[in-house]
Structure formats: structure tokens, C-alpha cells
N, C-alpha and C positions, 0 to 999 in steps of 0.2 A: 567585370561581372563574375568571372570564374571564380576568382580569388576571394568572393563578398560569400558567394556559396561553399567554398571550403571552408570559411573561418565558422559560418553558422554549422555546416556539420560536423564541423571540433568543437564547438562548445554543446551541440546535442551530442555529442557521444561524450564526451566531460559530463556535462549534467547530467545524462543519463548514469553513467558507471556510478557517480557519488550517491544520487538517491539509490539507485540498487542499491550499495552498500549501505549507507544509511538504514537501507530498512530491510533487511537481515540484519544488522546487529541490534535492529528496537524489536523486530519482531523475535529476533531468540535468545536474546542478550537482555533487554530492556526492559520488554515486559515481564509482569511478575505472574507466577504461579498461579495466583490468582486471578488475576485476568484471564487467562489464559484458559483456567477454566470456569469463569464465571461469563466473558463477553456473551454468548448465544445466549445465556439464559431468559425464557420468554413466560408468561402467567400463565400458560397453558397446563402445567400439570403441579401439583401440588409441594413439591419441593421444592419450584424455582420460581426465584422472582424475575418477572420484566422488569423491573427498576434496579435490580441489581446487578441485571445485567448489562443493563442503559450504561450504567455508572461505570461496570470495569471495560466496557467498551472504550468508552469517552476518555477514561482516563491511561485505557493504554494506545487511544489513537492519539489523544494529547501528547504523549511522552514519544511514538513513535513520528510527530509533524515534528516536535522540539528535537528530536535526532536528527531528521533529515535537513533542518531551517540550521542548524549547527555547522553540521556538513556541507550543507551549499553556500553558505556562509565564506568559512571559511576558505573553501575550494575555490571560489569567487575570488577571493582575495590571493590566495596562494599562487591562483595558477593564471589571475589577470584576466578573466572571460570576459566583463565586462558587462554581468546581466542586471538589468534593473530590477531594483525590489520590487514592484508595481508584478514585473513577470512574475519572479520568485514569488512573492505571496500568492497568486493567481494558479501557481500548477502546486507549490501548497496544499492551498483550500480545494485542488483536486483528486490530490494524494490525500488528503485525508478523507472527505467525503466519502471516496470510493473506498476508502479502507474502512472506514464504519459501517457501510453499507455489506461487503464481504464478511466482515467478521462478525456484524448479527447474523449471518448464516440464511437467513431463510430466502434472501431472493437470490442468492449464490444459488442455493440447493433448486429452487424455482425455475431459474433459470438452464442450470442443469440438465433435469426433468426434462424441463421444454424442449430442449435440443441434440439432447444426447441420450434421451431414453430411462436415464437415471441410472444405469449400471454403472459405468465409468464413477461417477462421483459417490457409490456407496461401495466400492473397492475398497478391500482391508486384509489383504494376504498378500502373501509371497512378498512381504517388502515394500507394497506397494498402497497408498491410501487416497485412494481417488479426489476424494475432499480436501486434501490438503495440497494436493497438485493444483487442481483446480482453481485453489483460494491465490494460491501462488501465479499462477498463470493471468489471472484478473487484478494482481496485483502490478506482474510485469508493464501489462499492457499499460494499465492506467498508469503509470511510473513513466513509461513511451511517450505518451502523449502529453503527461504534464513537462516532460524535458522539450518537448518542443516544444509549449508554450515559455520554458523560462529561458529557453536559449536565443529565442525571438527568430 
């Protein structure tokens, strides 16, 4: 039994490291400029569209699932873990969910609000950008929990 439970938490720390990496280089490498700054955009105020923000959402969540499905892919293959694609698609379609759902912004910042008062997440000096930690931090997690699902 010992040895069934160290093999699963080498392949959750294997699978975790690879989508970490995975998604730092889709999210700073991959996505484009545009996405970048168009994903939040909502119909609320006269210069921006919600559909156009839907769009560069979706397609730099697109391009950052097609990073990470690359990377575990071949990680999979390289280093022998042994994961099923049945997992792999499943923490996926977790990783990405949760990554469209942060990078529209508003239930990140919501959620925020809710719990931290909303100072912490509109920080924007000394170096430091509340928002973009934050986005990162709900990212990590969700990356956490989808490697245990694809590491079984």
C-alpha cells in the first residue's frame, strides 16, 4: 500500500509541475495582446463589448487548455505516469472552466470583495498588483486539484 501511495504522489507532483508550467507560458507566452486586453471586457460601459470579450476569452482559454493537453501529453509519455485520458480531459475541462471563469474578472473581483474586503485585490503600487496575484492564486489552486484528478 505505501508504495501505491507514493507512486500517486509522483505523478500529482509530475502533473502538477507540467500544468503549472503549461500555464505560465500560455498565459505569458501564448496569449496575445490582445486577449489580454480585451478577455474582461463586459457591455457595461460604452467602449466595450461583452462579446468581444467572450471571444478573446475563449480563445486565449482555448490556446492556454491546447498548452497544458500538449504538455501533459507529452509528460505522460516522456516520463511513463500512466494517466488516462478519460482523467486528463476531466482536470482539463477544470483548468479551463476555472480559467474563463478568473479571467472574466468579475466573480474573481466578487469574490474578493466578499472575503477580503476588496483592498488586497485593487492593490496597484509598490510592485505589487493585487489582481493579478489573486488571479494567479485561483489559478494555482484550480491547477491543485485538477492534477489530482488526472493523476487518479
Amino acid at each position: 500500500m505505501p508504495s501505491t501511495n507514493l507512486s500517486r504522489a509522483a505523478r500529482f507532483a509530475a502533473v502538477y509541475a507540467l500544468m503549472r508550467a503549461a500555464a505560465d507560458v500560455a498565459d505569458h507566452w501564448i496569449q496575445t495582446d490582445h486577449q489580454a486586453a480585451t478577455k474582461a471586457q463586459h457591455d457595461d460601459s460604452p467602449e466595450q463589448s461583452g462579446a468581444a470579450g467572450r471571444r478573446a476569452c475563449a480563445a486565449h482559454v482555448a490556446s492556454y487548455t491546447a498548452t497544458q493537453a500538449a504538455v501533459l501529453l507529452i509528460g505522460n509519455h516522456t516520463l511513463g505516469l500512466g494517466l488516462r485520458s478519460s482523467r486528463i480531459t476531466t482536470a482539463l475541462a477544470l483548468s479551463a472552466a476555472s480559467h474563463y471563469a478568473a479571467d472574466r474578472r468579475r466573480l474573481l473581483y466578487r469574490l474578493a470583495r466578499a472575503t477580503k474586503g476588496g483592498r488586497f485585490v485593487d492593490l496597484a503600487d509598490r510592485g505589487m498588483n493585487g489582481a493579478y496575484l489573486m488571479d494567479q492564486a485561483w489559478h494555482h489552486g484550480f491547477e491543485a486539484f485538477a492534477a489530482v484528478i488526472a493523476s487518479g
